[in-house]
NUVEX-893338 format. One record per residue (C-alpha): residue in three letters; x, y, z. Coordinates in pm, whole numbers, plus 50000, padded with zeros to 5 digits. Layout:
BEGIN
ALAXYZ...
//
This chain:
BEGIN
UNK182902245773778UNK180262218973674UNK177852233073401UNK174082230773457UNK171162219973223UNK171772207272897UNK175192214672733UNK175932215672379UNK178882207272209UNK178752244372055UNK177932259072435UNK181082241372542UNK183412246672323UNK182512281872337UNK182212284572731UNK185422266172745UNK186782295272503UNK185842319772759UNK187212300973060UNK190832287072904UNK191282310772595UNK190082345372653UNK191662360972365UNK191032332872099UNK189502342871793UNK186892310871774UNK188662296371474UNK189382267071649UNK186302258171846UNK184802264871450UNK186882236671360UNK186032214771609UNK182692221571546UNK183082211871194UNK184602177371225UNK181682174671460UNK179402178771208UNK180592158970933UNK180722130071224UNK177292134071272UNK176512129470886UNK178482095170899UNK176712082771206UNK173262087370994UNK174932068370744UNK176072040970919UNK172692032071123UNK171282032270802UNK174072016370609UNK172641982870530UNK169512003570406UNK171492023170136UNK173741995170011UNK176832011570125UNK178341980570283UNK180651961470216UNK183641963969973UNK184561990169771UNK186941969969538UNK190351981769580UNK192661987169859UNK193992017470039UNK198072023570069UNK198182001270389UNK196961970970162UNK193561969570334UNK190241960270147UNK189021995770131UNK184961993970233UNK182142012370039UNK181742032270416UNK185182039370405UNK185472057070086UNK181952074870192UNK183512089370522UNK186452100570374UNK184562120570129UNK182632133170402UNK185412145670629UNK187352164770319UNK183632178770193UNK182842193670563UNK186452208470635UNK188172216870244UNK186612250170216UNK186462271670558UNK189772289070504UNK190842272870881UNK193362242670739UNK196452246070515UNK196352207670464UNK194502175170615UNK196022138870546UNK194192107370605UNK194432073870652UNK192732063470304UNK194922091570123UNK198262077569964UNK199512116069964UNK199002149770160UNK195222160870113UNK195962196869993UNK193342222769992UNK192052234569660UNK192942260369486UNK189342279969484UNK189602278069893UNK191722301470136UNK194032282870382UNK194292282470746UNK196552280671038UNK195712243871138UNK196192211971018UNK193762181071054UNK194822142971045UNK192332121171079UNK191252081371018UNK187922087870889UNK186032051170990UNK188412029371238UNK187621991771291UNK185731992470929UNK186351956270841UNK183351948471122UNK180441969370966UNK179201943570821UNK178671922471150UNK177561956271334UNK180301960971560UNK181081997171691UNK183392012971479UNK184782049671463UNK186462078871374UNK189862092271523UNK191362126871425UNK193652152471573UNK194882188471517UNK197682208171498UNK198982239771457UNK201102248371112UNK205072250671110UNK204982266070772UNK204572307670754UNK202102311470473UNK200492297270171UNK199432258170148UNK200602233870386UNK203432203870338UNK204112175470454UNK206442194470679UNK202802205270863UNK202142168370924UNK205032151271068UNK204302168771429UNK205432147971735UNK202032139071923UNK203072165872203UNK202082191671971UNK198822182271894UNK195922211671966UNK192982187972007UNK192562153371898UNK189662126472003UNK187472100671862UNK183822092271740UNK182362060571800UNK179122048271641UNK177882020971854UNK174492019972041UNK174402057872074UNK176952078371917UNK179562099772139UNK182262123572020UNK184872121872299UNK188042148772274UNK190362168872411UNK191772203472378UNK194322202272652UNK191372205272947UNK190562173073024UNK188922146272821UNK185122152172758UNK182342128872611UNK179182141372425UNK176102121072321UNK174822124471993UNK170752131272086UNK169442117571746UNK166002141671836UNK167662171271784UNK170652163871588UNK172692176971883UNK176012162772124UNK175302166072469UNK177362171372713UNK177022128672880UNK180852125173044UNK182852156073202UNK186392154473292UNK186622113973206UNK189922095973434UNK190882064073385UNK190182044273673UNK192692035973919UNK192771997573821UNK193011984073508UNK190021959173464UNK190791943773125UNK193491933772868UNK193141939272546UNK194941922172269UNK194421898971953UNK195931868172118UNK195941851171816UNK199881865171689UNK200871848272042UNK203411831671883UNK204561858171615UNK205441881371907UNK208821893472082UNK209291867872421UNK209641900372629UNK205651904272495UNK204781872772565UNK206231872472935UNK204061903673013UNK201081885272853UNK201561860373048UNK202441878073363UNK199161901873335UNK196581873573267UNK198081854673584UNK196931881373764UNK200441882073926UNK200211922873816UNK199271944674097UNK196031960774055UNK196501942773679UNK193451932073433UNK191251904873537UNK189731897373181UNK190211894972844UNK187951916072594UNK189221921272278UNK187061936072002UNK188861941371695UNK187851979771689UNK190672007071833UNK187892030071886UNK185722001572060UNK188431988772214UNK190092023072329UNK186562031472439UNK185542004772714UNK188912007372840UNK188912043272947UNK185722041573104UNK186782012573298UNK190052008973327UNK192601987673108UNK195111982072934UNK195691976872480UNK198171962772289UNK199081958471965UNK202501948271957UNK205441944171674UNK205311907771541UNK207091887671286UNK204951903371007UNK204371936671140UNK207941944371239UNK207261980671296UNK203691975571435UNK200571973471234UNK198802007871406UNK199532040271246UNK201122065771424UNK199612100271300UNK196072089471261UNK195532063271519UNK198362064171797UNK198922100471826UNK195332111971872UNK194662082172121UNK197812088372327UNK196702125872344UNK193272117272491UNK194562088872782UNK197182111572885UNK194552144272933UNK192632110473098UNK195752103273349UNK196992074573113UNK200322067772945UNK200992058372581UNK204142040672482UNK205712022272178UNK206941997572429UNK210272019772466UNK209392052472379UNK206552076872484UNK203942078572198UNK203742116072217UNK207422118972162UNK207872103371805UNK208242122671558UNK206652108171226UNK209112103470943UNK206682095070684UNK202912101470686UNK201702065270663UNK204382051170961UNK203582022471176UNK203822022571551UNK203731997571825UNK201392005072086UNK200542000272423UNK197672023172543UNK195922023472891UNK196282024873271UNK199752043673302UNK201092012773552UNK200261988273310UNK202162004973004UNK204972013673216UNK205281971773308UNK204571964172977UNK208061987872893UNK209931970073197UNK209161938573023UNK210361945472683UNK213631966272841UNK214211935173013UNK214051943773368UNK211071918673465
//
């Protein structure tokens, strides 16, 4: 049933509650709500971030041997400040986090577990390109006490919820709890999401491509084949255009609303993909399959991966379910 009037995230989340999950105790939708929030602290930080002298680089690198930027560091802090304490996790890990992000001592723990990348796509802040913030949670596998790293390495197919933030010309918090996917528009006026796109599907043709064409040559030839067969336009109902912009989120983003496919292959460098697979690949393949998408590594379904190590690289190819499925013909060799 479509909602009238103005709909909160909080109305929402708690209507949904009533609807899907009559008997839940509103621990979860108090999560989401949370990681809301703290989203809606970094979006007031980044449209003011040139302001506050926050970009730009932090100085060091984070455990993936990326420049680590001064926004980076800030939404990181944010994220762990907003969720440590409500007693709902038993342990969060992030992308800028060499280890498992346990939850102090002072603090209860939870049932859930939270993995998140706090600011996706950070290297363009500086030249004002959308950027965001991917997380995803899950449900503990240990009884009692603080989580382990046991916790984290969940195939995707057991996440609980999992979506994205992007800060761009508005910002809109876009997730999924296993309903549908859902998009809310941050209404800077009252500090509130609202309810913008209900029950988002991936259209029926992909539109667009999506790739950094510049490892052309570093790539598998299976790769390059379905490159090349795609922007021929030799693919039924296949992309028409190239638009790559550098962002996952942004990237991600345009494509769902309009159809596509993204890739971010293995290459000679990146032998086991550059994309990681808890904080990045996981959540996204969560929200285009509620969508009516299809994640793969190229061989394997996204979802079904189990993480061996908290920091693991993945392949990906995200998008319009026939395109991922040629992209896997190509690389099984069957095209």
């Amino acid at each position: 049933m479509k909602p009238h009037g103005i709909i909160t995230l909080s109305r929402f989340m708690l209507e949904e509650r009533r609807r899907v999950r009559k008997d839940a105790s509103g621990a979860f939708t108090e999560l989401l709500l949370e990681v809301a929030f703290a989203a809606k602290v970094v979006a007031r930080e980044v449209n003011k971030a040139g302001l506050v002298e926050i970009l730009g680089l932090e100085g060091g690198e984070n455990i993936h041997g990326e420049d680590v930027t001064k926004l980076d560091v800030y939404a990181n802090n944010v994220f762990y400040n907003a969720l440590d304490h409500m007693g709902l996790l038993c342990v969060m890990a992030s992308e800028e986090n060499d280890e498992l992000i346990e939850i102090p001592d002072r603090f209860p723990v939870g049932d859930y577990v939270l993995v998140f990348d706090p600011l996706d796509g950070s290297s363009n802040i500086d030249a004002n390109v959308s950027i965001g913030t991917i997380f995803a949670i899950y449900r503990r596998v240990t009884a009692r006490g603080k989580g382990t790293v046991e916790d984290l390495l969940q195939p995707g197919n057991r996440i609980l919820a999992a979506g994205y933030v992007i800060y761009g010309s508005s910002t809109m918090f876009v997730c999924s709890t296993g309903q549908g996917v859902h998009g809310f528009t941050l209404d800077p006026g009252i500090g509130e999401f609202i309810l913008s796109h209900q029950d988002i599907q991936v259209p029926e043709k992909a539109k667009v491509y999506s790739v950094n064409e510049v490892y052309y040559d570093k790539w598998d030839e299976p790769v390059r084949k379905f490159v090349d067969h795609i922007k021929s336009g030799a693919a039924d109902s296949g992309p028409s255009t190239a638009r790559y912009i550098g962002s996952l989120v942004a990237d991600f983003h345009r494509n769902l609303l309009y159809g596509g496919i993204f890739l971010y292959p293995a290459d000679t460098k990146n032998k086991n993909g550059k994309l990681r697979l808890l904080y990045e690949a996981n959540p996204m393949a969560y929200v285009i399959e509620q969508a009516g998408g299809y994640a793969s590594d190229g061989h394997t379904r996204i979802l079904d991966k189990t993480p061996t190590d908290i920091h693991e690289r993945t392949p990906l190819f995200i998008g319009n379910r026939n395109m991922v499925e040629l992209a896997e013909k190509f690389i099984a060799g069957e095209m």
